[in-house]
Biopython code that builds the backbone (N, CA, C, O; Angstrom):
import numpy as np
from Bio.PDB.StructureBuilder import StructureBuilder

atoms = [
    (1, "UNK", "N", (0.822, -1.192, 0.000)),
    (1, "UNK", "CA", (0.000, 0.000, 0.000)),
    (1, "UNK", "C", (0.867, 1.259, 0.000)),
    (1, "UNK", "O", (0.793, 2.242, -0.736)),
    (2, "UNK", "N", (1.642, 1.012, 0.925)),
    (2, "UNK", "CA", (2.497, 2.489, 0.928)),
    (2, "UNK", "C", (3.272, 2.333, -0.361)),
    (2, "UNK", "O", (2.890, 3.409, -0.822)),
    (3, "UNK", "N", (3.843, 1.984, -1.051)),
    (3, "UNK", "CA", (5.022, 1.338, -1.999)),
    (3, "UNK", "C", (4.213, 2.493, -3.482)),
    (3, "UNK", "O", (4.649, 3.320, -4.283)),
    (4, "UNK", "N", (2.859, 1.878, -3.153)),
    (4, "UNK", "CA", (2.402, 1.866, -4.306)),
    (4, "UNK", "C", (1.751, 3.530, -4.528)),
    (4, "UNK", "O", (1.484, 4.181, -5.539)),
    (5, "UNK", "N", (1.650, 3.848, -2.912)),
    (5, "UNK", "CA", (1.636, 5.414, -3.173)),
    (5, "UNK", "C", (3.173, 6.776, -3.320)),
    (5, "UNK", "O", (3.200, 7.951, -3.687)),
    (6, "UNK", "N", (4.468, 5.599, -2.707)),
    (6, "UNK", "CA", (5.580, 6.487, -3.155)),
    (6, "UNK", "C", (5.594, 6.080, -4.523)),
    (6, "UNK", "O", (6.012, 6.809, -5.423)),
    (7, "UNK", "N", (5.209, 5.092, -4.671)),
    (7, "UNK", "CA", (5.333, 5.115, -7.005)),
    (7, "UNK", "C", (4.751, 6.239, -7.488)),
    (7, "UNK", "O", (5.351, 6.986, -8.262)),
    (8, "UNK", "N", (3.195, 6.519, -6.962)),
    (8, "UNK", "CA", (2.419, 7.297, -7.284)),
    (8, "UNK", "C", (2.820, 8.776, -7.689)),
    (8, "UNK", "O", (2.787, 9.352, -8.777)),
    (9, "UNK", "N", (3.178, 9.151, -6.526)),
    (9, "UNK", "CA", (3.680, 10.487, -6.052)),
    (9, "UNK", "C", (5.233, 10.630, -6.830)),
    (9, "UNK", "O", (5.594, 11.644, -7.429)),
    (10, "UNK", "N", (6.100, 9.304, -6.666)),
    (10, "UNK", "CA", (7.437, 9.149, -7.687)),
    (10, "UNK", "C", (7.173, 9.856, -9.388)),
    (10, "UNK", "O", (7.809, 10.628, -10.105)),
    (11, "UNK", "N", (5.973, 9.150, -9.497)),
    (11, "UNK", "CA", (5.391, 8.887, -11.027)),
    (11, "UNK", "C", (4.612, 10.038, -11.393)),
    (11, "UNK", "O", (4.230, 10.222, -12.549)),
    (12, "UNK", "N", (4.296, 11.040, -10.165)),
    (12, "UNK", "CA", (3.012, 12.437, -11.115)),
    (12, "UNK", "C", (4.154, 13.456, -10.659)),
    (12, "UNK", "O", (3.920, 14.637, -10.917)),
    (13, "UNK", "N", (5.531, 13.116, -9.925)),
    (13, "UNK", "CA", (6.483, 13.956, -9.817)),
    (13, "UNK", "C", (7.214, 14.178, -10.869)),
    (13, "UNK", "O", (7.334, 15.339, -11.258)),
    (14, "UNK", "N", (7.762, 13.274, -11.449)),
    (14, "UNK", "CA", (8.342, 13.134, -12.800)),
    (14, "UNK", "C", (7.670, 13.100, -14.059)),
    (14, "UNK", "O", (8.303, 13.181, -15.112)),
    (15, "UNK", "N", (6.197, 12.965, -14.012)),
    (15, "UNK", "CA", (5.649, 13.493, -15.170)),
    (15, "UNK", "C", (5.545, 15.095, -14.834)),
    (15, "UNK", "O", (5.536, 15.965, -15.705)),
    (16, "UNK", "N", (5.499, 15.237, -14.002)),
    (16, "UNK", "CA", (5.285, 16.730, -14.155)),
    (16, "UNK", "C", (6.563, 17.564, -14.395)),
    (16, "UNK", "O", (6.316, 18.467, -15.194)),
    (17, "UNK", "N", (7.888, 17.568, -13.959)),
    (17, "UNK", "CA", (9.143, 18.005, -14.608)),
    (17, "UNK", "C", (9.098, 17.436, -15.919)),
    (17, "UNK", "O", (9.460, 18.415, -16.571)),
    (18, "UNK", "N", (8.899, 16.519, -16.759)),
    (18, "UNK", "CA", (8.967, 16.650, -18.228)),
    (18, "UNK", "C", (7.682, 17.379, -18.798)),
    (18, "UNK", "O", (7.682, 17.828, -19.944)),
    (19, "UNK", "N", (6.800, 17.461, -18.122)),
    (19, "UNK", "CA", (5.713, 18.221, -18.859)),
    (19, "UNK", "C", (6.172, 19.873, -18.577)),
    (19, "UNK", "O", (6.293, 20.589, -19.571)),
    (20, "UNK", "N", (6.385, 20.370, -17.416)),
    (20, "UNK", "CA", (6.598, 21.769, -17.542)),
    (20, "UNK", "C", (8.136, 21.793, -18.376)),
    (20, "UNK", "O", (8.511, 22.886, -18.798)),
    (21, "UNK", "N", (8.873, 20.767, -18.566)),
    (21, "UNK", "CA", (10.365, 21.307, -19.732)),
    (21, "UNK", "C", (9.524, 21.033, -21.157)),
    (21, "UNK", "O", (10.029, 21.554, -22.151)),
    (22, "UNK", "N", (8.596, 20.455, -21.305)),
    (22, "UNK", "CA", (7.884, 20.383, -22.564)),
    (22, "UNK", "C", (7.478, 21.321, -23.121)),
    (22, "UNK", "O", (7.744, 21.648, -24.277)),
    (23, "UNK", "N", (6.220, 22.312, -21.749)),
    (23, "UNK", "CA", (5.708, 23.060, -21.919)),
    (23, "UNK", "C", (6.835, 24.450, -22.098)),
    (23, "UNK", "O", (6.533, 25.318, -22.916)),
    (24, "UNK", "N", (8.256, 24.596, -21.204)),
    (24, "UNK", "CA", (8.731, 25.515, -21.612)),
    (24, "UNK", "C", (9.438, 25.495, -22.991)),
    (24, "UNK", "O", (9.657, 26.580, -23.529)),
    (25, "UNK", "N", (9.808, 24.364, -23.595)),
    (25, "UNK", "CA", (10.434, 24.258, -24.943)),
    (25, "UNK", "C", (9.799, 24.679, -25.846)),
    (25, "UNK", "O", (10.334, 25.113, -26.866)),
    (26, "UNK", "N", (8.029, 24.626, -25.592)),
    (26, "UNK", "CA", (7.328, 24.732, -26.896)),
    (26, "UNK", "C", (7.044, 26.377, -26.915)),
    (26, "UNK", "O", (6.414, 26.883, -27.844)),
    (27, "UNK", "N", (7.605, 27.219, -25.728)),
    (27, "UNK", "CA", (7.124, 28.654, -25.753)),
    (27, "UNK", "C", (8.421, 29.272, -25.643)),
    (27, "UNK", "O", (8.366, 30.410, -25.175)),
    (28, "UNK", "N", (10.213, 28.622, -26.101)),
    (28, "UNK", "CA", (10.894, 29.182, -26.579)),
    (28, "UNK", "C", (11.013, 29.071, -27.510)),
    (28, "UNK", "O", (10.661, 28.072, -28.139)),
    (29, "UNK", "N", (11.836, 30.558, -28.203)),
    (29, "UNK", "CA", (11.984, 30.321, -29.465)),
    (29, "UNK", "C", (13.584, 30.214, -29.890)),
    (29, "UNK", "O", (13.982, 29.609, -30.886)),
    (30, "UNK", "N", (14.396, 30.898, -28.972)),
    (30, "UNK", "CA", (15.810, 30.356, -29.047)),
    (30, "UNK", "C", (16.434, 29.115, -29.004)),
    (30, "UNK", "O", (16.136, 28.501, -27.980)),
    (31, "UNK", "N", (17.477, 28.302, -30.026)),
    (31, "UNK", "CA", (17.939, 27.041, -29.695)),
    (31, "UNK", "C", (18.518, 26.479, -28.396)),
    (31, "UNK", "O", (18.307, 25.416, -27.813)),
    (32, "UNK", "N", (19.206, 27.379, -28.158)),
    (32, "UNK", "CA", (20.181, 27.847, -26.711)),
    (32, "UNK", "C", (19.285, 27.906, -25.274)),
    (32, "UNK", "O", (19.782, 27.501, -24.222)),
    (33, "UNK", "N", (18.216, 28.332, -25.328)),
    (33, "UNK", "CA", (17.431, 28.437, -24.300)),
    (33, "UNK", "C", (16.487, 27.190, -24.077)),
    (33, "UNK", "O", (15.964, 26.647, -23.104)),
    (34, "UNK", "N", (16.513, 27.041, -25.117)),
    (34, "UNK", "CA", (15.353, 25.254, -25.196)),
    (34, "UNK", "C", (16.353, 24.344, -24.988)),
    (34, "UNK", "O", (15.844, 23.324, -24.524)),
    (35, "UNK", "N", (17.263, 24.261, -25.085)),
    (35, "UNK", "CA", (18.768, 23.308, -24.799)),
    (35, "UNK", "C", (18.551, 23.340, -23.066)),
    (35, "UNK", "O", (18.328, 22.285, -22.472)),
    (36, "UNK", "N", (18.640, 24.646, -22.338)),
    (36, "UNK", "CA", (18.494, 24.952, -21.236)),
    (36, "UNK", "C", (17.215, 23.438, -20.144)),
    (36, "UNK", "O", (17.378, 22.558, -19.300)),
    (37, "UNK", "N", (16.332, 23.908, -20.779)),
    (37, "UNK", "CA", (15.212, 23.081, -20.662)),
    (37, "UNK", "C", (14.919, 21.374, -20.679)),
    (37, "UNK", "O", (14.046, 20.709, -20.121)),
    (38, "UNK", "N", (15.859, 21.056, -21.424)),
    (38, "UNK", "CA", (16.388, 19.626, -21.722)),
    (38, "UNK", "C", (16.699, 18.930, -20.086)),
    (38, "UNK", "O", (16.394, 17.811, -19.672)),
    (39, "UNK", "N", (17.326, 19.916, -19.464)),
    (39, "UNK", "CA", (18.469, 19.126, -18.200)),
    (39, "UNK", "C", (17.645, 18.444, -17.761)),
    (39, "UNK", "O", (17.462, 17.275, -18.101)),
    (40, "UNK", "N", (16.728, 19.323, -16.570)),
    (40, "UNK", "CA", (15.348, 18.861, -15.995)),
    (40, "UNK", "C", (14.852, 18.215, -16.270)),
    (40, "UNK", "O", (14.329, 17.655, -15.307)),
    (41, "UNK", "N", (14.408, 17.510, -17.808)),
    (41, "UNK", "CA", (13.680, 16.402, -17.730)),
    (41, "UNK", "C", (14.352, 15.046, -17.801)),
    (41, "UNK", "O", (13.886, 13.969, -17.429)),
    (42, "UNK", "N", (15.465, 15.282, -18.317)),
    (42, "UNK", "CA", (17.009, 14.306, -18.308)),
    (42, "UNK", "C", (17.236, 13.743, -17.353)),
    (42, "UNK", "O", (17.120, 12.531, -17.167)),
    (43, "UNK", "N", (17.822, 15.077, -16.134)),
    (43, "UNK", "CA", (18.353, 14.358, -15.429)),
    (43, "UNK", "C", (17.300, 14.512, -13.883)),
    (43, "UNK", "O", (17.918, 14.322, -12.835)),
    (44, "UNK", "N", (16.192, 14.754, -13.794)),
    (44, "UNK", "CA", (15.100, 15.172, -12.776)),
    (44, "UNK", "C", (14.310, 14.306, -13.015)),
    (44, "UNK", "O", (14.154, 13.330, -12.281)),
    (45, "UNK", "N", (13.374, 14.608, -14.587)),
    (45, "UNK", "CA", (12.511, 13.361, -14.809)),
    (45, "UNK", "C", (12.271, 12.022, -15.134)),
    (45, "UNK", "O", (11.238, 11.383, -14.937)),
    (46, "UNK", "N", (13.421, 11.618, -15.700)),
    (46, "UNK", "CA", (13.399, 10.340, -16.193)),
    (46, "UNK", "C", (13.922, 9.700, -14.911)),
    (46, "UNK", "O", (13.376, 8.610, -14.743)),
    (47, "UNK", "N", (14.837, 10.021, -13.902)),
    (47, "UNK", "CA", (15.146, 9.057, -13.191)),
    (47, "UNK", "C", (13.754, 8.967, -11.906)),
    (47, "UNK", "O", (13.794, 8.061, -11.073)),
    (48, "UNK", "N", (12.612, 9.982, -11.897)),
    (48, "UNK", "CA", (11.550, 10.065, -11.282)),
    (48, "UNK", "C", (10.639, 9.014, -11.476)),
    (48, "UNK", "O", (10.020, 8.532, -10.527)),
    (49, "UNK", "N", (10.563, 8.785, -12.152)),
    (49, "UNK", "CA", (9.723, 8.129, -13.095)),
    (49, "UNK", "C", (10.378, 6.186, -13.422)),
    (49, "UNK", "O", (9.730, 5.141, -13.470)),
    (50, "UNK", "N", (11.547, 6.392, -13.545)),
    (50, "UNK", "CA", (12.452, 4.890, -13.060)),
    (50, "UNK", "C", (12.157, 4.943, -12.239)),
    (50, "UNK", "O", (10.989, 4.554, -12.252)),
    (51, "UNK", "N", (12.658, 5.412, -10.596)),
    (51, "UNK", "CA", (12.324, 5.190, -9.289)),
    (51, "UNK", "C", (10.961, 4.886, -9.241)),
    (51, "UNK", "O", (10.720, 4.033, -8.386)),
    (52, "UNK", "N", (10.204, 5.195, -9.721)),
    (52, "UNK", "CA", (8.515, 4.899, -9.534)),
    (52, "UNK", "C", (8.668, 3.083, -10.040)),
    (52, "UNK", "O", (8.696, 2.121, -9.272)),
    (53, "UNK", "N", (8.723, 3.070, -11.099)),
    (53, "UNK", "CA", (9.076, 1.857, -11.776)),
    (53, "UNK", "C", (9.656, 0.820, -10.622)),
    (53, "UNK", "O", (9.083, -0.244, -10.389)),
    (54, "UNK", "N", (10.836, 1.236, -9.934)),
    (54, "UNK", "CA", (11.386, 0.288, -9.612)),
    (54, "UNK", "C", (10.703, 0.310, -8.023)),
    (54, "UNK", "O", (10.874, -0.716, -7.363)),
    (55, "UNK", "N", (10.031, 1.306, -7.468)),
    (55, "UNK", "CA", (9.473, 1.307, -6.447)),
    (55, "UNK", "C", (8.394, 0.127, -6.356)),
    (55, "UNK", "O", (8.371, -0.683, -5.429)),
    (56, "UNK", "N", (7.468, 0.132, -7.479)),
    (56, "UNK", "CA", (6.156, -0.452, -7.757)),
    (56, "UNK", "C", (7.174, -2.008, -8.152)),
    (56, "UNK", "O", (6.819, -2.993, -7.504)),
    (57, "UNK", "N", (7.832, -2.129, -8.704)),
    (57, "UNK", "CA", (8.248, -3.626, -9.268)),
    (57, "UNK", "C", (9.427, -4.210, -8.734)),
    (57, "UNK", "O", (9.671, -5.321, -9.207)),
    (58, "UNK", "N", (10.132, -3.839, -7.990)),
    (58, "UNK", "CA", (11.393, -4.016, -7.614)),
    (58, "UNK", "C", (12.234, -4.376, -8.200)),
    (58, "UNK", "O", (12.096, -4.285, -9.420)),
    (59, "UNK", "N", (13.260, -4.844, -7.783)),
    (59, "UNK", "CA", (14.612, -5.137, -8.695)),
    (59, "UNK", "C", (14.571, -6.183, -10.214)),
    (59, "UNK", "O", (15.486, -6.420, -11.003)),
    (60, "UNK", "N", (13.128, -6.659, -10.219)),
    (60, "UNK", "CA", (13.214, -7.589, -11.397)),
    (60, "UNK", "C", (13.556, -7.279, -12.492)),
    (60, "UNK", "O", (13.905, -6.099, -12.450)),
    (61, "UNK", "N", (13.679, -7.775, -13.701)),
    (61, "UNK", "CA", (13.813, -7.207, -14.915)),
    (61, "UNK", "C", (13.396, -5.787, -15.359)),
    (61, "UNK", "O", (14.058, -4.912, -15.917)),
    (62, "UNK", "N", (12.037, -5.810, -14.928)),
    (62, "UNK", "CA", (11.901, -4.259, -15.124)),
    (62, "UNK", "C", (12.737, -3.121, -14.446)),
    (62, "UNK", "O", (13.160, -2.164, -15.095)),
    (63, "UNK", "N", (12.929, -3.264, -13.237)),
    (63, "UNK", "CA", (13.200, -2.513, -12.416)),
    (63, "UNK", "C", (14.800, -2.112, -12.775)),
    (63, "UNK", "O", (15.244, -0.973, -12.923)),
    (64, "UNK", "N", (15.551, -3.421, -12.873)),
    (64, "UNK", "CA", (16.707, -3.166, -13.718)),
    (64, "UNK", "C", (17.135, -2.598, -14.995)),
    (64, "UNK", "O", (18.178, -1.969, -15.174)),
    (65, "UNK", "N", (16.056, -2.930, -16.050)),
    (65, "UNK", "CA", (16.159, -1.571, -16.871)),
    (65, "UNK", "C", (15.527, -0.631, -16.478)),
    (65, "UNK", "O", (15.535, 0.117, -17.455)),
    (66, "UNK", "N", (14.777, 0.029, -15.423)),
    (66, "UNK", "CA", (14.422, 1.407, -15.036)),
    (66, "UNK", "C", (15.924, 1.596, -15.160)),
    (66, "UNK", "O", (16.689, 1.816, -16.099)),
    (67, "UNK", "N", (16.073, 1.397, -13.622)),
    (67, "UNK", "CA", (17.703, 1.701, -13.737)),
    (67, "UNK", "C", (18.797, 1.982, -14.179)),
    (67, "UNK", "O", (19.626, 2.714, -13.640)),
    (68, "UNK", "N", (18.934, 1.173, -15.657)),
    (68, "UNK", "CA", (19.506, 1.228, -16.442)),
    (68, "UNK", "C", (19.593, 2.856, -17.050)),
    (68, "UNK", "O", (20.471, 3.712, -16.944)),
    (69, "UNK", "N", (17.846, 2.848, -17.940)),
    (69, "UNK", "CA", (17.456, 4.106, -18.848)),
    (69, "UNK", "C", (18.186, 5.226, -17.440)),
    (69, "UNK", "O", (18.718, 6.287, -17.766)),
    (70, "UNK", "N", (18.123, 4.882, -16.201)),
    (70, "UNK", "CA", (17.867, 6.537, -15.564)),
    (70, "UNK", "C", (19.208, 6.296, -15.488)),
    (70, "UNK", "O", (19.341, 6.509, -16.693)),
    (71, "UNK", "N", (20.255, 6.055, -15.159)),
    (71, "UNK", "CA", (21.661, 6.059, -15.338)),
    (71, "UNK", "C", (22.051, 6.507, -16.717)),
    (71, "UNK", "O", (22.666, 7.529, -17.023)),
    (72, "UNK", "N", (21.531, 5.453, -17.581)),
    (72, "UNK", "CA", (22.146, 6.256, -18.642)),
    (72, "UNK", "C", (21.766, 7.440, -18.956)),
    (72, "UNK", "O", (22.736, 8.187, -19.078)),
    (73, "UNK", "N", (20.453, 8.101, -19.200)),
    (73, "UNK", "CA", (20.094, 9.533, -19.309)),
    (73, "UNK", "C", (20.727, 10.662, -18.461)),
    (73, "UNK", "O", (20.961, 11.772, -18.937)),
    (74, "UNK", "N", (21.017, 10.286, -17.051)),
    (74, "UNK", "CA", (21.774, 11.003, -16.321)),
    (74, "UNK", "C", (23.079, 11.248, -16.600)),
    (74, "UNK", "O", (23.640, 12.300, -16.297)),
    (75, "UNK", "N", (23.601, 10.328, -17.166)),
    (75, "UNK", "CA", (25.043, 10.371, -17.467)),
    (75, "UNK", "C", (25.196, 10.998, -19.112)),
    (75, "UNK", "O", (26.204, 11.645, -19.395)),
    (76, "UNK", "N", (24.402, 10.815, -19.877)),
    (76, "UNK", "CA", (24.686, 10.783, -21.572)),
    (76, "UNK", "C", (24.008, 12.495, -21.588)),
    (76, "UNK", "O", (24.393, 13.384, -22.348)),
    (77, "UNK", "N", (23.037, 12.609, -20.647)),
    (77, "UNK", "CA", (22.242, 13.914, -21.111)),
    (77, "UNK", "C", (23.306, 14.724, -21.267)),
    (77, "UNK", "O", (23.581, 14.815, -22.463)),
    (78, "UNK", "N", (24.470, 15.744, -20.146)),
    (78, "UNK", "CA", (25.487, 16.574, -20.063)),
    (78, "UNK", "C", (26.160, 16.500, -21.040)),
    (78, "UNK", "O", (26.416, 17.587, -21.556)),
    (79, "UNK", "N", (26.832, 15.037, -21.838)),
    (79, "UNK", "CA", (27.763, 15.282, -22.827)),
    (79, "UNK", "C", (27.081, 15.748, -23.989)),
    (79, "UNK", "O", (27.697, 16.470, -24.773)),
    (80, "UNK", "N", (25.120, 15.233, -24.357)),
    (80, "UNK", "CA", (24.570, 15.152, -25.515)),
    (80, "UNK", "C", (24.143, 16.960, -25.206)),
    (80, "UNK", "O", (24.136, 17.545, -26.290)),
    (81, "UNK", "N", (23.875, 17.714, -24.270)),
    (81, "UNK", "CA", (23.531, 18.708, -24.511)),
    (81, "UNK", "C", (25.085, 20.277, -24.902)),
    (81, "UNK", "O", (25.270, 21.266, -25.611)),
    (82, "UNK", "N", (25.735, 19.480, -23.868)),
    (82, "UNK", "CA", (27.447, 20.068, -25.005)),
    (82, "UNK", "C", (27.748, 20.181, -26.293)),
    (82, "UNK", "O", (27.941, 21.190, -26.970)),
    (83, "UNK", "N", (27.779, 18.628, -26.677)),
    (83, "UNK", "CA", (27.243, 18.202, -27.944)),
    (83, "UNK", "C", (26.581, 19.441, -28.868)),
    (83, "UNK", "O", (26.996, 20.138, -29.794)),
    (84, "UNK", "N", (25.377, 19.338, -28.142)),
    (84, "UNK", "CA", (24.678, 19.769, -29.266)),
    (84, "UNK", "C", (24.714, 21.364, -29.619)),
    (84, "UNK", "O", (24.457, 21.726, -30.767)),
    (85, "UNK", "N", (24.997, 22.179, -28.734)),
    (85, "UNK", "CA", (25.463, 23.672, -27.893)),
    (85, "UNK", "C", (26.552, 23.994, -29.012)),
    (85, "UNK", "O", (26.757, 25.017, -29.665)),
    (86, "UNK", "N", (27.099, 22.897, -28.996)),
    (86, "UNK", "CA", (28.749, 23.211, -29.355)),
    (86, "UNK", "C", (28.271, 23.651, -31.043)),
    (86, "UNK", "O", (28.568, 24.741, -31.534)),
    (87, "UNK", "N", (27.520, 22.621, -31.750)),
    (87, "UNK", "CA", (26.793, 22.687, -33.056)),
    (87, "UNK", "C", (26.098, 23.803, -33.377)),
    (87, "UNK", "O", (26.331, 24.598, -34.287)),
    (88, "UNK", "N", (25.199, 23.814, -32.545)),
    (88, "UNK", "CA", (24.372, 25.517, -32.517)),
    (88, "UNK", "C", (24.958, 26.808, -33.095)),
    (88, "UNK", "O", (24.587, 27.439, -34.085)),
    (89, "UNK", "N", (26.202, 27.109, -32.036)),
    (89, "UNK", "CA", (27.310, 27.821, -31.893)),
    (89, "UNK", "C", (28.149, 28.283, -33.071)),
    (89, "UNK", "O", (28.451, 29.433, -33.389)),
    (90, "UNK", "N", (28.581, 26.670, -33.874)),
    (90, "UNK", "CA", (29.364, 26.382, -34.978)),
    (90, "UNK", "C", (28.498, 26.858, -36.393)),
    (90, "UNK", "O", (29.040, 27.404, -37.354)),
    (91, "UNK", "N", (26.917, 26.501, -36.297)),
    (91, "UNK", "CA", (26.506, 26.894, -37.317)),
    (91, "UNK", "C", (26.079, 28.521, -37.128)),
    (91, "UNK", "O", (26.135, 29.072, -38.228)),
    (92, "UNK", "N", (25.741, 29.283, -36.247)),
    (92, "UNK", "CA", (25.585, 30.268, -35.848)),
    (92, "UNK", "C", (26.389, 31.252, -36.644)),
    (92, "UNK", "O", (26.027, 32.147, -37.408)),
    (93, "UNK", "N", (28.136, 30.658, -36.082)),
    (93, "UNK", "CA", (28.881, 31.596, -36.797)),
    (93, "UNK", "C", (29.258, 31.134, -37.885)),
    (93, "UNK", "O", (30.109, 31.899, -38.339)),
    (94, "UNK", "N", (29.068, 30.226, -38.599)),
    (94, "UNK", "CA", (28.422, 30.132, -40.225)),
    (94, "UNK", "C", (28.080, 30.839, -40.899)),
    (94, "UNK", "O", (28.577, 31.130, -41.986)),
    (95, "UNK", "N", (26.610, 31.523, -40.103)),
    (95, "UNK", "CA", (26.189, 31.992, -40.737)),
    (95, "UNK", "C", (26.047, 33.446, -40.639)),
    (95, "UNK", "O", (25.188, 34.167, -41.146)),
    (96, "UNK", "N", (26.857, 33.689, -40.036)),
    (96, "UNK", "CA", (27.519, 35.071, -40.338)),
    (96, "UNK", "C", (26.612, 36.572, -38.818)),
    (96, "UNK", "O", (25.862, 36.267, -37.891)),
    (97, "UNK", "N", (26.861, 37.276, -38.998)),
    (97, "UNK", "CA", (25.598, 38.474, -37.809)),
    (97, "UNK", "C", (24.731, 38.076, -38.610)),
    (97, "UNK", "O", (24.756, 37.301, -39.566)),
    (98, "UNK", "N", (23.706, 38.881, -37.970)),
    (98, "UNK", "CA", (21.988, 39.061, -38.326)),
    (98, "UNK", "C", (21.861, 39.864, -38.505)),
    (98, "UNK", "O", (20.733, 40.262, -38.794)),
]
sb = StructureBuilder()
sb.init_structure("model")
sb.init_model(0)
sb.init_chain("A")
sb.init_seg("    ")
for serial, (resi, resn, name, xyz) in enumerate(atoms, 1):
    if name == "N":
        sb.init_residue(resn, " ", resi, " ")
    sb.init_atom(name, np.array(xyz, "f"), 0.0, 1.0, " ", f" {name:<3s}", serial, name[0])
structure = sb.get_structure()
């Protein structure tokens, strides 16, 4: 009973950090600032949302790939949003002032 209400609360916690980085991505209009927005659901929501997973199912198969996805997103998000920053940047000055 209790398990299934920290999933709960795990699970409308972490939908709700990817829904408000959703909701702020879709009302920027800069690349750079919507990049911003990415972290939070990376590295806040997805592992919210595993923990729910693995709260409700425990260590079984599922629970071990929760685990998995929220490790890796935590770890891959920082280099993939560098990554991608770095590109932005590169084509930016491409393309010359505005």
């Amino acid at each position: 009973m209790i398990a299934e209400v920290v999933a709960d609360v795990l699970l409308g916690l972490g939908v709700a950090v990817i829904a408000a980085s959703s909701l702020g991505m879709a009302l920027l209009d800069d690349p750079l600032h919507r990049l911003h927005l990415v972290t939070p659901a990376a590295v806040l929501g997805v592992p919210l949302v595993c923990a729910a997973v693995v709260v409700r199912d425990g260590l079984d198969a599922s629970g071990l790939a929760a685990l998995a996805v929220a490790v890796l997103a935590v770890v891959t998000s920082p280099l993939l949003a560098q990554a991608l920053a770095r590109s932005i940047e590169v084509r930016r000055q491409a393309e010359g002032p505005r």
